[in-house]
ZADO-1210 file (C-alpha; in nm, 4 decimals, padded with zeros to 6 digits):
<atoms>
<atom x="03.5836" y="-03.2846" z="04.4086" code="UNK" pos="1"/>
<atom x="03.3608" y="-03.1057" z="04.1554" code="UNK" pos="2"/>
<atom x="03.5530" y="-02.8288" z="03.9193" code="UNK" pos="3"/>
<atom x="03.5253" y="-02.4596" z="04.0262" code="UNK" pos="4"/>
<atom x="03.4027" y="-02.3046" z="03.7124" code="UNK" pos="5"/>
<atom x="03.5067" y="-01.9890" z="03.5454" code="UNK" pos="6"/>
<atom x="03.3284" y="-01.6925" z="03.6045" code="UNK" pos="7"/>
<atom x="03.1521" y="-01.6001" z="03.2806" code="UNK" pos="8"/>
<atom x="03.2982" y="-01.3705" z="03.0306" code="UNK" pos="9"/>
<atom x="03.0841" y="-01.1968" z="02.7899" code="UNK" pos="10"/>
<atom x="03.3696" y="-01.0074" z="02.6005" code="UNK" pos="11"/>
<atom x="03.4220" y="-01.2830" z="02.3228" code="UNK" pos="12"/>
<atom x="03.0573" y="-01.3189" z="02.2629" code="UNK" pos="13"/>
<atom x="02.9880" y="-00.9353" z="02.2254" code="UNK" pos="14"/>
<atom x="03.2969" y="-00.9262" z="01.9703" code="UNK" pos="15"/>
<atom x="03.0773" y="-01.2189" z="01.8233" code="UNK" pos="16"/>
<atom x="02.7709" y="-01.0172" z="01.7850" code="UNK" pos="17"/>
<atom x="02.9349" y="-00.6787" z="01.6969" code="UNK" pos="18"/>
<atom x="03.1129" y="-00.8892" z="01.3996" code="UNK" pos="19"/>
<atom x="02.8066" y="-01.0447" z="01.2677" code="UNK" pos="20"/>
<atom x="02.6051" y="-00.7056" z="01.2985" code="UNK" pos="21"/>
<atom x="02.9041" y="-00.5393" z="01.0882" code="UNK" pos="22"/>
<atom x="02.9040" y="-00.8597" z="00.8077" code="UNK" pos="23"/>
<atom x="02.4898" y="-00.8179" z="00.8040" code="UNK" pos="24"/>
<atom x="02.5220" y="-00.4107" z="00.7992" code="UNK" pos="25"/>
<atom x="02.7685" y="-00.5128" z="00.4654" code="UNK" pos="26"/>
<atom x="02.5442" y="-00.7539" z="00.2987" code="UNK" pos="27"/>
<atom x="02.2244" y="-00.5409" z="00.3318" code="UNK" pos="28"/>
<atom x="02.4238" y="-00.2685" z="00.1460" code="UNK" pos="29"/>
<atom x="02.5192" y="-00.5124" z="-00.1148" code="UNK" pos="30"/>
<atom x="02.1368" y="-00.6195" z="-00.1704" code="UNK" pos="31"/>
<atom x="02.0026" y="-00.2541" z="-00.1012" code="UNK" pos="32"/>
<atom x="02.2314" y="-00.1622" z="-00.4188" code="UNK" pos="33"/>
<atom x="02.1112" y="-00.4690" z="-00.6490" code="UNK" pos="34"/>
<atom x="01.7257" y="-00.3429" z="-00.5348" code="UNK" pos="35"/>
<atom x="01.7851" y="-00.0078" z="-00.6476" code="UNK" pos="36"/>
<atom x="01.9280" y="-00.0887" z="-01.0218" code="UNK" pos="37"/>
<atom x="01.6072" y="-00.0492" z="-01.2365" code="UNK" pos="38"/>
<atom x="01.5945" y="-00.0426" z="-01.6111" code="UNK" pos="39"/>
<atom x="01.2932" y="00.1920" z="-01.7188" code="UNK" pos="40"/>
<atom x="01.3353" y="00.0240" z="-02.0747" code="UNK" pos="41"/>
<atom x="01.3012" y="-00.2852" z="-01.9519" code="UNK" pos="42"/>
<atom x="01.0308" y="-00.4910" z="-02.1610" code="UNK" pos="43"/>
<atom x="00.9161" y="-00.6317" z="-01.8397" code="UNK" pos="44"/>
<atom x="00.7271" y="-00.2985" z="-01.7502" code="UNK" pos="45"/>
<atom x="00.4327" y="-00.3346" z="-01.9395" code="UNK" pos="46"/>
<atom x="00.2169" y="-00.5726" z="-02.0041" code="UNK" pos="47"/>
<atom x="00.0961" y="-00.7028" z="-02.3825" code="UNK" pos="48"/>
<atom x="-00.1826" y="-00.4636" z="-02.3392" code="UNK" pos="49"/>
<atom x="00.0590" y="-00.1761" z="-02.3108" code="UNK" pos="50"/>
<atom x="-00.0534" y="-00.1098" z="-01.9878" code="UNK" pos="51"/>
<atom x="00.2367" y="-00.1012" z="-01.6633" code="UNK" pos="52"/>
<atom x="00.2728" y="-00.4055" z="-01.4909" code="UNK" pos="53"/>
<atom x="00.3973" y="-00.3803" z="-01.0508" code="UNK" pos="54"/>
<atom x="00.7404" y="-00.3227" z="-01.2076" code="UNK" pos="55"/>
<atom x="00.6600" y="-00.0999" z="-01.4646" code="UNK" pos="56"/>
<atom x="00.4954" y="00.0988" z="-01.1803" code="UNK" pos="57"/>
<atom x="00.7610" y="00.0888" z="-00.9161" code="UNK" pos="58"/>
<atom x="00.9910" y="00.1704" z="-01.1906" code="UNK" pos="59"/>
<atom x="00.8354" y="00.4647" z="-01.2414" code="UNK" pos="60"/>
<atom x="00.7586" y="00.5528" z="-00.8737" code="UNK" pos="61"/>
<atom x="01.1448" y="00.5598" z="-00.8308" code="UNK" pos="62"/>
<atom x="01.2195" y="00.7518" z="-01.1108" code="UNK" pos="63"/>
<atom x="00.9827" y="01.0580" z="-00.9207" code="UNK" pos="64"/>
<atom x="01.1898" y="00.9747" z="-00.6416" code="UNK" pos="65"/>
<atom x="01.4529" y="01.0816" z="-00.8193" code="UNK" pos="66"/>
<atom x="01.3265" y="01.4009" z="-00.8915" code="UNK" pos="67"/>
<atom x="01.2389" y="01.3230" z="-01.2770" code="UNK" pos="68"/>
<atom x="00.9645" y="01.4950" z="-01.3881" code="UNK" pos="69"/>
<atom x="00.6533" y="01.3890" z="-01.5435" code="UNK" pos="70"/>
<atom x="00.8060" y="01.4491" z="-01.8611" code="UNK" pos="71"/>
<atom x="01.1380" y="01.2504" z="-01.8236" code="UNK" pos="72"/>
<atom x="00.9491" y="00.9807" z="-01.6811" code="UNK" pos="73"/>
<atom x="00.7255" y="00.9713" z="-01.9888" code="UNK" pos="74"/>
<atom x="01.0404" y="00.9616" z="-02.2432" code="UNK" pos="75"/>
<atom x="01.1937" y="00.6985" z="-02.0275" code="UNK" pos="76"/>
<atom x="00.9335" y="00.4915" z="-02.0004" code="UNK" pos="77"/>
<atom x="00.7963" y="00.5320" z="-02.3332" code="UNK" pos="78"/>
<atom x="00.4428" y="00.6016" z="-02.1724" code="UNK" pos="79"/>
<atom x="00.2141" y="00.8903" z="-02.2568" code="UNK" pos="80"/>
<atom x="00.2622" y="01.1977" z="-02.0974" code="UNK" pos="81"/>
<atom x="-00.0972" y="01.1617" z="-01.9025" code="UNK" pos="82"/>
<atom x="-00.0328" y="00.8078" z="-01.8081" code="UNK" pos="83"/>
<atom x="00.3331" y="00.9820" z="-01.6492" code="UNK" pos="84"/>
<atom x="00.0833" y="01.2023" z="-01.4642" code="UNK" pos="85"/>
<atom x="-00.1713" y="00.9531" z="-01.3120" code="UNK" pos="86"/>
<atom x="00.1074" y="00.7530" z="-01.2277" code="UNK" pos="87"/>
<atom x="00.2341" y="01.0855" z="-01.0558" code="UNK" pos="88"/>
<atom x="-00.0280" y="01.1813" z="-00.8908" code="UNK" pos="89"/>
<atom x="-00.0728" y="00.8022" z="-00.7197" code="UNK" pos="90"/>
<atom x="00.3049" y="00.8340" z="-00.6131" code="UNK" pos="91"/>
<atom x="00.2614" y="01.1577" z="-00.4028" code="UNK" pos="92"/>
<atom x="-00.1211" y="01.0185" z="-00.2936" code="UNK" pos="93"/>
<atom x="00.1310" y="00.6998" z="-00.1473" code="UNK" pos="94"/>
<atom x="00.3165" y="00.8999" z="00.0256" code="UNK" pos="95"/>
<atom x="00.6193" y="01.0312" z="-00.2536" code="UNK" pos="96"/>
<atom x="00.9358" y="00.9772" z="-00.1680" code="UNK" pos="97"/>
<atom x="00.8510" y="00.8124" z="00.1680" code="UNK" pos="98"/>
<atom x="00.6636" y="00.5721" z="00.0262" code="UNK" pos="99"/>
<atom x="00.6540" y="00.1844" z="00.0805" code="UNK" pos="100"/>
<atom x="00.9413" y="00.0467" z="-00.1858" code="UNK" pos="101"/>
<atom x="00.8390" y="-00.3104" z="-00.3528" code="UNK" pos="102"/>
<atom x="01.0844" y="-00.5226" z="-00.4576" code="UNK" pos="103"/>
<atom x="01.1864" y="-00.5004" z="-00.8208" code="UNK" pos="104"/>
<atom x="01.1931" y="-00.8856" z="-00.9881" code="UNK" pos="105"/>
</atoms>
């Protein structure tokens, strides 16, 4: 005689899926903090010509999204005060602070 099977339960494989949301919820924040470190002085932001490389640029985009003015961003990134201010203008042209972020390497 064949075995009456148990009705199905989905309780233990919701807990399932609400744990591994929570664990993925935790790790994004962990990598969402290591994205955001950025070192303005970091020798990787321009290029040999003296020119910004991607990083150099998106190091500066997220230092406007900070707030810092064209100024700061200037001293910080030991750039000229115009470049600061092209590099300004092209953040808020993008979009500002809602921008698309790119991944600093």
């Amino acid at each position: 005689m064949p075995e009456k099977q148990q009705p199905f339960d989905p309780k233990p494989v919701l807990d399932l899926i609400a744990n591994i949301e929570a664990d993925l919820q935790r790790l994004k924040g962990l990598v969402e903090q290591q994205v955001e470190k950025f070192d303005p002085a970091n020798p990787h932001n321009k290029a040999p010509d003296g020119k910004l490389t991607e990083e150099g640029v998106e190091c500066c985009y997220r230092l406007f999204d900070e707030g810092k003015s064209r100024y700061s961003v200037a001293q910080q990134m030991k750039i000229s005060f115009a470049a600061a201010t092209h590099r300004f203008n092209t953040w808020r042209k993008m979009g500002g602070p809602k921008r698309q972020k790119t991944l600093l390497g």
